[in-house]
C-alpha positions as CSV (number, residue, x, y, z in Angstrom):
1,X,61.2,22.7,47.2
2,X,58.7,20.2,48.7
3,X,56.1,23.1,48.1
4,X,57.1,23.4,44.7
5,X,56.8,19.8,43.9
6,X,53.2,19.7,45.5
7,X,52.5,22.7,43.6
8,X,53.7,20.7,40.2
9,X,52.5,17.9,40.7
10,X,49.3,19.4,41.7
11,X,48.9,21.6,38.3
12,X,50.2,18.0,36.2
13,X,47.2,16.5,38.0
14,X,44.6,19.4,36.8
15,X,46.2,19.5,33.5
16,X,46.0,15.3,33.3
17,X,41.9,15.6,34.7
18,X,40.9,18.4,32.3
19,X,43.0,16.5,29.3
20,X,40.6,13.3,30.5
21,X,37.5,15.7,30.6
22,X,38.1,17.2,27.5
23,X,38.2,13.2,25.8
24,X,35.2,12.2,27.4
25,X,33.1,15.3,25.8
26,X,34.6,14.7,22.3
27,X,34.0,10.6,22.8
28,X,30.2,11.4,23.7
29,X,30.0,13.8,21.7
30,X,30.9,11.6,18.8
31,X,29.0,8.4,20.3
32,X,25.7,11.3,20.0
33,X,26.4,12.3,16.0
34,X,26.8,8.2,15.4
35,X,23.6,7.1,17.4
36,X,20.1,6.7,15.7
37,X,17.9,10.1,16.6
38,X,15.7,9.1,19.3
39,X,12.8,8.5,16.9
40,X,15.0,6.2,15.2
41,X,15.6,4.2,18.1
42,X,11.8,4.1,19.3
43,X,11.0,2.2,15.6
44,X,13.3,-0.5,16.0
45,X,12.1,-0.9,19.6
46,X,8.9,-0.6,18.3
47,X,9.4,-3.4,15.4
48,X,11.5,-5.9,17.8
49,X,8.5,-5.5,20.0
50,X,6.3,-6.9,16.9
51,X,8.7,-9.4,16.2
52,X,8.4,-10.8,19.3
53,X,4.5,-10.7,19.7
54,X,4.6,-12.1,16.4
55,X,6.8,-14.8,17.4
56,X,4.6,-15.6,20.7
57,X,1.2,-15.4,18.6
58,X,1.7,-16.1,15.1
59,X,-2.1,-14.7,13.9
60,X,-1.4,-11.4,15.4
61,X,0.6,-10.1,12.4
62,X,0.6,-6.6,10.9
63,X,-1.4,-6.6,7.3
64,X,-0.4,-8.9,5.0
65,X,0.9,-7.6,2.2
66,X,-1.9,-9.3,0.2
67,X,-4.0,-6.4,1.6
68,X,-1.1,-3.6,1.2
69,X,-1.3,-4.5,-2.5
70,X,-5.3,-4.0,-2.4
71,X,-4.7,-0.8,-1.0
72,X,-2.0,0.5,-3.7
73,X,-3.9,-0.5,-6.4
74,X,-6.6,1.4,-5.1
75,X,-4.9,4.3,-4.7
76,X,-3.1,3.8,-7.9
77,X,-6.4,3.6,-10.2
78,X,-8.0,6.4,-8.7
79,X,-5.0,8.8,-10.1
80,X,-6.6,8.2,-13.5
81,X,-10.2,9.7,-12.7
82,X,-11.0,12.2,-15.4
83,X,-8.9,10.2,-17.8
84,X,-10.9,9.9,-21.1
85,X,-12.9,6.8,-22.6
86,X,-11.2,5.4,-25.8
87,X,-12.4,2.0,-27.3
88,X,-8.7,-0.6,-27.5
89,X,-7.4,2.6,-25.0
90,X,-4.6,0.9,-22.7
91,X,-3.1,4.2,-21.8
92,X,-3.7,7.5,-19.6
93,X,-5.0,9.1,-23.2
94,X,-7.9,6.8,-23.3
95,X,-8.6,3.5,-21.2
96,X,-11.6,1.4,-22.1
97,X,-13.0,-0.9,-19.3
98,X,-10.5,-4.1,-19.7
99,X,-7.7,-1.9,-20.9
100,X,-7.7,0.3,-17.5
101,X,-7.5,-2.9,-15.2
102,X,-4.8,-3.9,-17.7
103,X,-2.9,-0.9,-17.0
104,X,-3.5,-0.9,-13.2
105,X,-2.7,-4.2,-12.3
106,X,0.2,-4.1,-15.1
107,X,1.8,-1.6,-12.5
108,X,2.0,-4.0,-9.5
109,X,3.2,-7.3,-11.8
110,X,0.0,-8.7,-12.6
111,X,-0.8,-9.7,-16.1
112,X,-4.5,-9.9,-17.2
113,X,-5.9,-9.6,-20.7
114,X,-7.3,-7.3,-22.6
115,X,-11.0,-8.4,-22.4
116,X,-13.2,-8.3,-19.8
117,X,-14.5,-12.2,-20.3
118,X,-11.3,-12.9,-20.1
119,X,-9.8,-11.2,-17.4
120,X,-13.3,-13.0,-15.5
121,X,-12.1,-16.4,-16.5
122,X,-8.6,-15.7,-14.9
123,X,-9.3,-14.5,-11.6
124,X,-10.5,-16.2,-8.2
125,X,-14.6,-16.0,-7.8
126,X,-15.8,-14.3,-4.8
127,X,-19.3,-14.2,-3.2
128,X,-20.4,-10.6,-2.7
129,X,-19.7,-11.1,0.9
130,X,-15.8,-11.6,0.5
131,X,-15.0,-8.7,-1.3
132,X,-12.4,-6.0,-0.7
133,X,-10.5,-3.3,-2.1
134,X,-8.7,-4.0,-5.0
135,X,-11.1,-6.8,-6.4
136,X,-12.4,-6.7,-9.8
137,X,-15.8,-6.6,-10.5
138,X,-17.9,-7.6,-14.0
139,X,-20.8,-6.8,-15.3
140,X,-23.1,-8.1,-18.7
141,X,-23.8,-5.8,-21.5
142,X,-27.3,-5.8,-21.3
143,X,-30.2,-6.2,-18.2
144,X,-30.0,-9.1,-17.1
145,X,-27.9,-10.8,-18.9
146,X,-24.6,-13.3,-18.6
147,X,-22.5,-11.6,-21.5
148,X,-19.5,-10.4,-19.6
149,X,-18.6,-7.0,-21.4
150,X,-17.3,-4.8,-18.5
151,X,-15.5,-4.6,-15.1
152,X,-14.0,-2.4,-12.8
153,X,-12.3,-2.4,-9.3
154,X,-13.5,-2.0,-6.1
155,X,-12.9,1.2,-4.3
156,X,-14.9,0.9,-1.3
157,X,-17.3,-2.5,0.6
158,X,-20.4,-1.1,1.6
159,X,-22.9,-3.3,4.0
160,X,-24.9,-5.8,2.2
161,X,-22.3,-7.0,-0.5
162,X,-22.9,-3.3,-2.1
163,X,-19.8,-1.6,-3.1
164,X,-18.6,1.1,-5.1
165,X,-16.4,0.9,-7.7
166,X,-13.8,2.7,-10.2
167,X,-13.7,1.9,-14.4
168,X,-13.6,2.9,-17.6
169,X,-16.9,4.3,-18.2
170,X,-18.0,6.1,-21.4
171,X,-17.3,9.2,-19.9
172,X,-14.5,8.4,-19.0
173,X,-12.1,6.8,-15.6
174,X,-15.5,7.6,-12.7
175,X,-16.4,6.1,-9.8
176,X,-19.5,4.3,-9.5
177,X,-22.0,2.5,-6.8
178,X,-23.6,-1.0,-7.5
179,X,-26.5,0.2,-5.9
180,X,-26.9,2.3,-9.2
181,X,-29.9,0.5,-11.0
182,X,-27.9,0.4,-14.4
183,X,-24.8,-1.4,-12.7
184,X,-27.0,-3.4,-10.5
185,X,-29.0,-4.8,-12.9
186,X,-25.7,-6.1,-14.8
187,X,-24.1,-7.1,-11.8
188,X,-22.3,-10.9,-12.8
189,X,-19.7,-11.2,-10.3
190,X,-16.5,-10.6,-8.3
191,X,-13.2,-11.5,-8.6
192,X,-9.5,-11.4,-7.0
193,X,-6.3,-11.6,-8.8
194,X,-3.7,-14.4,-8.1
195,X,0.1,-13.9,-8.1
């Protein structure tokens, strides 16, 4: 009978560890469905890490979104190239030069108006120098000249305050290079929009 109960108690003991075992896989199982994939968990690592060396040195920050915004305009206007000239055109059937930033900017919350002149008078001036993506650009009408009649935005800053540029040409949405005589010889100035 001693035997017996060994043998009982014994087998309750088995029974009692694999019950235990068999919780254990279904609790960490479970824990592994409910955690982040491993990916998951390197990006908020990764992002605590910034906070932190952001925290300790303040002018190490990622972009600003200043110059996120640049970029996304960019990005944005060139998905018009090809897009026909139309005189008053404020849409993706015809843009003229004023109406295309209009529409562009229009996207990301800015509000400029429909004429170039205008849309000169309303942003921040730039030297040549300071330019980025995303600025606008204006040009005279004729060679030489101070009659604002055209802008565009800037694609790409090359050396020497050259840059290229995307508009409403009469060919339609193109990029083009200020070191082009025709746009180089109208060249008036730069300019960056203001919240």
């Amino acid at each position: 009978m001693n035997g017996a109960c060994k043998m009982k108690r014994g087998h309750a003991i088995l029974v009692g560890l694999l019950l235990l075992c068999g919780l254990y896989t279904v609790a960490r199982n479970r824990a592994e469905r409910l955690a982040p994939p491993a990916s998951v968990q390197t990006a908020q690592i990764d992002n605590l890490l910034d906070d932190e060396a952001r925290l300790e040195d303040p002018d190490a920050t990622a972009p600003s979104a200043a110059a996120l915004t640049a970029q996304q305009i960019v990005d944005y206007a060139r998905n018009y190239l090809g897009k026909p000239y139309k005189y008053g055109g404020m849409t993706p059937d015809g843009f003229d030069c004023s109406g295309y930033t209009c529409y562009v900017f229009s996207h990301f919350g800015y509000r400029l108006p429909h004429r170039s002149l205008w849309q000169y008078e309303q942003v921040e001036k730039l030297d040549a120098d300071d330019l980025r993506p995303g600025d606008l650009v204006f040009f005279a009408g004729s060679k030489g000249g101070n009659d604002i009649n055209h802008v565009g935005i800037v694609t790409t800053v090359l050396p020497r305050g050259e840059f290229e540029f995307i508009h409403a040409a009469s060919t339609g949405i193109v990029i083009s290079s200020s070191r082009q005589n025709y746009y180089a010889e109208r060249y008036i100035g730069a300019g960056r929009m203001l919240k």
